[in-house]
PABA-634651 format. One record per atom (N, C-alpha, C): residue in one letter; atom name; x, y, z; residue number from 0. Coordinates in steps of 0.1 Angstrom, whole numbers, plus 5000, padded with zeros to 4 digits. Layout:
<milos>
 residu atome    u    v    w num
      A    CA    X    Y    Z NUM
...
</milos>
This chain:
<milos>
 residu atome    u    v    w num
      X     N 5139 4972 5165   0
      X    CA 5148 4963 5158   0
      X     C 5140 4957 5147   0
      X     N 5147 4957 5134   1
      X    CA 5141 4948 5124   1
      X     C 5149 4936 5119   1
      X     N 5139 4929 5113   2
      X    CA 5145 4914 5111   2
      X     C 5148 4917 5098   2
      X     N 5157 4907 5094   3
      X    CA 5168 4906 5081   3
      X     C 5159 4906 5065   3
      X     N 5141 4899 5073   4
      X    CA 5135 4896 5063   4
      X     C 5125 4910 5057   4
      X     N 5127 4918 5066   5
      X    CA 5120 4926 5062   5
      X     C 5125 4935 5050   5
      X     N 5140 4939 5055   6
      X    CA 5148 4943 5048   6
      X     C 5150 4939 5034   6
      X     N 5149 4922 5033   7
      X    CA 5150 4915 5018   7
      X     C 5139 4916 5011   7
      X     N 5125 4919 5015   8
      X    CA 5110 4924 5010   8
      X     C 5115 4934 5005   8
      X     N 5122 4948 5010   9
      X    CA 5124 4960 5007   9
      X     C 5127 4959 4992   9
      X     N 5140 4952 4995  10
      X    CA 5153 4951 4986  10
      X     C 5149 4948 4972  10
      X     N 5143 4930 4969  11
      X    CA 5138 4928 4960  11
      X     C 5128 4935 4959  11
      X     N 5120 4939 4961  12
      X    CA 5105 4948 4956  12
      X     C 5112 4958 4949  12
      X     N 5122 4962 4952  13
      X    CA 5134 4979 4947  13
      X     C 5136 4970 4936  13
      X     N 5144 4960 4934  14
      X    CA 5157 4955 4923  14
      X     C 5144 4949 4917  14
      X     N 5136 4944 4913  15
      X    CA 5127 4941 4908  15
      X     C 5117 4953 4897  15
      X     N 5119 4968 4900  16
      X    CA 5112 4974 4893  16
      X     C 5121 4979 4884  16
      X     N 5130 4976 4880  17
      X    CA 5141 4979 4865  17
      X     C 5135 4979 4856  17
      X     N 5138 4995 4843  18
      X    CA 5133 4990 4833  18
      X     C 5113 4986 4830  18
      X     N 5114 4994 4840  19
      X    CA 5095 4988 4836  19
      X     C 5087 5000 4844  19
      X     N 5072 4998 4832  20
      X    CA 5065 5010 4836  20
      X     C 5061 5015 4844  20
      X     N 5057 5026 4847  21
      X    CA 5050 5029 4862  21
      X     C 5038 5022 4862  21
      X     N 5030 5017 4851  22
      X    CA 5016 5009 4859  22
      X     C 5017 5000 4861  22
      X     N 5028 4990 4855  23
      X    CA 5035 4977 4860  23
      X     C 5043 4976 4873  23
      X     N 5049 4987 4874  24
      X    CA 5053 4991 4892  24
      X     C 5038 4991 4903  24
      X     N 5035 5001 4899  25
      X    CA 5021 4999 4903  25
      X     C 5013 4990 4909  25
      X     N 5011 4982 4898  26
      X    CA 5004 4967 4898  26
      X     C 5013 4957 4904  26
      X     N 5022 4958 4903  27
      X    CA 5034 4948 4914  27
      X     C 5036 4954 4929  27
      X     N 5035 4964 4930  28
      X    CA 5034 4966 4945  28
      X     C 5020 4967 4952  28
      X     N 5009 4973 4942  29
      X    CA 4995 4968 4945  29
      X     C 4994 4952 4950  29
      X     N 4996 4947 4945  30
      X    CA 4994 4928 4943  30
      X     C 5004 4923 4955  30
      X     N 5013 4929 4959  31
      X    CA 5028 4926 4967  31
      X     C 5016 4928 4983  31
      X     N 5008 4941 4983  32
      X    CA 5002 4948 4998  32
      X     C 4990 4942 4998  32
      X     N 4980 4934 4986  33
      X    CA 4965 4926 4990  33
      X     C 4969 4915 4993  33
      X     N 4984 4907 4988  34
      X    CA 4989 4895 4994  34
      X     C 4990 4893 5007  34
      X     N 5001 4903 5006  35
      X    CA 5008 4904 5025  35
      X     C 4995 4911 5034  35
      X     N 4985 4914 5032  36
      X    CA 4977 4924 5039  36
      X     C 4961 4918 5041  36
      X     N 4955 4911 5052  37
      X    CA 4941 4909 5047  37
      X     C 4932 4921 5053  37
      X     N 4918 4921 5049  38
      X    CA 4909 4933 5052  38
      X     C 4898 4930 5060  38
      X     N 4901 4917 5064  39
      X    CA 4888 4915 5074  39
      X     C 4883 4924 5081  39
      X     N 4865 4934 5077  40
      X    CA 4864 4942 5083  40
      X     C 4860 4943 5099  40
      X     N 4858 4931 5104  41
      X    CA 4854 4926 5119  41
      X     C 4869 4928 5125  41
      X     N 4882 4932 5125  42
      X    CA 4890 4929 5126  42
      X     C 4894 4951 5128  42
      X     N 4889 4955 5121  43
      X    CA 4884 4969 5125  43
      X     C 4886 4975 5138  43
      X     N 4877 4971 5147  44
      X    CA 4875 4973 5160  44
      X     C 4885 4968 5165  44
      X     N 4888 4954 5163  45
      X    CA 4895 4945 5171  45
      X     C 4912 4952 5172  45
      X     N 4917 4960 5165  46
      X    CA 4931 4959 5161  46
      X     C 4932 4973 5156  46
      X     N 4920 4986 5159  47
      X    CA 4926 5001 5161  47
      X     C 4939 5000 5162  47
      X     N 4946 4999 5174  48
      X    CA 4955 5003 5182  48
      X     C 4971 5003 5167  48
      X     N 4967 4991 5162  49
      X    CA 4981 4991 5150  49
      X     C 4979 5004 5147  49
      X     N 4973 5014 5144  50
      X    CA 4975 5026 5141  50
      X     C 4980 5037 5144  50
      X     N 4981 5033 5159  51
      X    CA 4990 5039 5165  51
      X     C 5006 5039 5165  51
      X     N 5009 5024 5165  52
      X    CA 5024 5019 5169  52
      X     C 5029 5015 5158  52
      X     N 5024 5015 5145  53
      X    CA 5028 4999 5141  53
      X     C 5036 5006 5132  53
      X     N 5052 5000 5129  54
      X    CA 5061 5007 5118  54
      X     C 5063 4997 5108  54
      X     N 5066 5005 5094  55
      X    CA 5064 4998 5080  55
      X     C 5069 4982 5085  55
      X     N 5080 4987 5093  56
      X    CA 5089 4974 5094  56
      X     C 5079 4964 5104  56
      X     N 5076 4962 5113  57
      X    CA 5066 4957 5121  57
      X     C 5049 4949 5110  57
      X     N 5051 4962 5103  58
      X    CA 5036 4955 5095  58
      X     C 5041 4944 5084  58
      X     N 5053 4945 5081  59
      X    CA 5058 4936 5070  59
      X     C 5068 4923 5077  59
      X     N 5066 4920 5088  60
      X    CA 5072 4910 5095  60
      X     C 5067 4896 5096  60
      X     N 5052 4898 5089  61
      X    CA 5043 4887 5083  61
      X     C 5029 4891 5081  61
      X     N 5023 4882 5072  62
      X    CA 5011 4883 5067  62
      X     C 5002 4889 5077  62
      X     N 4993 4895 5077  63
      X    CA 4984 4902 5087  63
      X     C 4972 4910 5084  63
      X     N 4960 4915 5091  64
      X    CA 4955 4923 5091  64
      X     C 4959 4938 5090  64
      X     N 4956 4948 5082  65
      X    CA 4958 4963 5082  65
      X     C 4948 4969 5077  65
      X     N 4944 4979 5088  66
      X    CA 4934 4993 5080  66
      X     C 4938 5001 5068  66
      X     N 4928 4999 5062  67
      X    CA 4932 5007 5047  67
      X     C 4943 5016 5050  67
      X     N 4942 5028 5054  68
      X    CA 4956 5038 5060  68
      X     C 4971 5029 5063  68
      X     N 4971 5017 5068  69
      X    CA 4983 5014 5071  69
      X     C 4984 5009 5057  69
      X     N 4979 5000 5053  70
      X    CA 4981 4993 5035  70
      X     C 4988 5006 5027  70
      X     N 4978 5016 5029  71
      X    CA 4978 5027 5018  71
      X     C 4996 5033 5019  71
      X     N 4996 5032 5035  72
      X    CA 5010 5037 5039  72
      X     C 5022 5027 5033  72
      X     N 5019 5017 5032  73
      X    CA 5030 5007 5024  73
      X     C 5029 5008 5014  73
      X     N 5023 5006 5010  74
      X    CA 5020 5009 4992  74
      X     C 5024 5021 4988  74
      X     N 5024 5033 4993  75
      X    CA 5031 5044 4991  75
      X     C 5044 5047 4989  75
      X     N 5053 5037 5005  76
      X    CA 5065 5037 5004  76
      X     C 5071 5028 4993  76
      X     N 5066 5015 4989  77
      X    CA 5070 5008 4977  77
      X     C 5072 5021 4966  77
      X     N 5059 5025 4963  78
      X    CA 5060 5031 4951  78
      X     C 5075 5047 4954  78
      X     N 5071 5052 4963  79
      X    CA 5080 5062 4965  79
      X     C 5098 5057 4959  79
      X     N 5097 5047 4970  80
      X    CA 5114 5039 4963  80
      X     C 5112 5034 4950  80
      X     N 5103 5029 4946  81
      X    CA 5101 5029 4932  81
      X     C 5105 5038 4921  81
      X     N 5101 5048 4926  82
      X    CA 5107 5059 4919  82
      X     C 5095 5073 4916  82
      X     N 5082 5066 4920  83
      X    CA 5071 5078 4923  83
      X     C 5077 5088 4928  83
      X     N 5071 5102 4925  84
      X    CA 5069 5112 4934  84
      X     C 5057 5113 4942  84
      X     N 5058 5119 4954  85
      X    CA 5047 5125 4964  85
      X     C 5039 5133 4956  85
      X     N 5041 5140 4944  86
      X    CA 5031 5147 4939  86
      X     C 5025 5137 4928  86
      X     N 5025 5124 4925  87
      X    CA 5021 5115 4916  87
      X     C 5012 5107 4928  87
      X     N 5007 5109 4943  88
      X    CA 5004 5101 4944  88
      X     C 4995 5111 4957  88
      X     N 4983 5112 4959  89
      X    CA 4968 5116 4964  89
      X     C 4959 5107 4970  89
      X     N 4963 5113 4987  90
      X    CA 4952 5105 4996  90
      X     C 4937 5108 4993  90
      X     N 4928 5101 4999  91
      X    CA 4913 5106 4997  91
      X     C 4908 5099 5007  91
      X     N 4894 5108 5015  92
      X    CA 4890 5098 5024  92
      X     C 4875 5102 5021  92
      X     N 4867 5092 5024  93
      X    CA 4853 5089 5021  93
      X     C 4844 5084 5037  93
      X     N 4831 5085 5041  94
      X    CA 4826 5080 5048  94
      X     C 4827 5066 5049  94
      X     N 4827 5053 5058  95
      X    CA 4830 5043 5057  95
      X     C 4830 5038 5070  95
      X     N 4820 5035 5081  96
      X    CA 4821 5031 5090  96
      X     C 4828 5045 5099  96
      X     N 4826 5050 5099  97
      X    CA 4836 5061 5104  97
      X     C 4844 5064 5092  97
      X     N 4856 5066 5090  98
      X    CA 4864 5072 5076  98
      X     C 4876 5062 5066  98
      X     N 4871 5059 5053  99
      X    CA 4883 5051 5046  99
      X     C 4889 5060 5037  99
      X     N 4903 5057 5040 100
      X    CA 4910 5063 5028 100
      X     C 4917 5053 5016 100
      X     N 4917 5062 5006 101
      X    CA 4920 5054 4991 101
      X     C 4930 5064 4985 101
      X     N 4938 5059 4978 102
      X    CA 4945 5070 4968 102
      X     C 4943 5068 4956 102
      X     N 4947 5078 4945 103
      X    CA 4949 5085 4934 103
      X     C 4962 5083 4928 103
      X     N 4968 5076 4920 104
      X    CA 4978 5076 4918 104
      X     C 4978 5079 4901 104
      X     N 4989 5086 4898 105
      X    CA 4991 5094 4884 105
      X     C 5004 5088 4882 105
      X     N 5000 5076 4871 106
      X    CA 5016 5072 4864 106
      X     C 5024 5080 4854 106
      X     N 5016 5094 4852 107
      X    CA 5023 5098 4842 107
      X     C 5012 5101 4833 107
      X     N 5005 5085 4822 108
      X    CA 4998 5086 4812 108
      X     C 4988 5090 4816 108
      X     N 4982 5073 4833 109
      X    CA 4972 5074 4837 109
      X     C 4966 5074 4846 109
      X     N 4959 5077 4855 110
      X    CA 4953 5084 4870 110
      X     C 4947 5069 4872 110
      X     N 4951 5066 4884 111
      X    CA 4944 5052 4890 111
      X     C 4936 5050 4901 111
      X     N 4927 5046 4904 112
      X    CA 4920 5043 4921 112
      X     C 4926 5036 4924 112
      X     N 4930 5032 4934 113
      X    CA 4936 5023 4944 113
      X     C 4930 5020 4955 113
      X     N 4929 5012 4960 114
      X    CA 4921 5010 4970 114
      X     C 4927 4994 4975 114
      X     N 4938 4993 4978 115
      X    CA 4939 4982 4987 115
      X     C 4932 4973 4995 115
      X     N 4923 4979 5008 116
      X    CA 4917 4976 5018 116
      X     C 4905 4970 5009 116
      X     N 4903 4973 5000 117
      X    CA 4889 4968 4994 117
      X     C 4892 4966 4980 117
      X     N 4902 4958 4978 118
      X    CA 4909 4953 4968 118
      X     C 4905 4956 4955 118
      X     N 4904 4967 4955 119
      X    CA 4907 4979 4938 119
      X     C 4914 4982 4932 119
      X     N 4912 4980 4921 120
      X    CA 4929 4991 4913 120
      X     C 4921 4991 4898 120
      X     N 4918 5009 4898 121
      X    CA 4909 5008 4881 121
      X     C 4919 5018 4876 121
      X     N 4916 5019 4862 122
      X    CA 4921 5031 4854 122
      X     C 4907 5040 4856 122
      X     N 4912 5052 4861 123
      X    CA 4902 5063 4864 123
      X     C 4900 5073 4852 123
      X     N 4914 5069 4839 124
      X    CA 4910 5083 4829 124
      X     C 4924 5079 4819 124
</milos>
């Protein structure tokens, strides 16, 4: 079951990208997941298990802890309804305590790091 509020996050995040660029989409759903999302990495261990269970709707029910992967996972769907494609947008994983993933994202002009969990967003090129 989801609450009503989750649904209105969705909604305005959607009706909100009218009319505007993909790196300003971008940057507004970037800035929307380091808000709602903190990275305490002691919190790692503590809270694996959201990995397992936890649905978009569940993680966006209130402010919280998420492993880069679940961030990265929201930030994806923003951008997808946004109007991204799946092929504009590239997981990557790196060593990191065991393994972090970051994405690639291609607005078109220009290729970005992203990095949520460790709150990045550069122009790559």
């Amino acid at each position: 079951m989801c609450g009503e509020g989750v649904y209105k996050v969705f909604y305005n995040l959607k009706i909100s990208t009218n009319m505007k660029s993909k790196e300003s989409i971008l940057r507004e759903k970037y800035n929307f997941v380091i808000n709602h999302f903190s990275s305490e990495r002691y919190n790692l261990v503590f809270q694996i298990f959201k990995q397992v269970y936890a649905s978009n709707e569940m993680l966006l029910r209130r402010k919280q802890f998420a492993q880069c992967t679940l961030q990265n996972r929201i930030l994806i769907k923003l951008l997808l309804e946004a109007g991204f494609k799946e092929g504009n947008i590239e997981k990557k994983w790196r060593p990191f305590w065991g393994i972090h993933q970051y994405l690639i994202i291609n607005t078109g002009k220009k290729k970005f790091l992203v990095d949520p969990f460790f709150r990045k967003l550069k122009k790559i090129n």
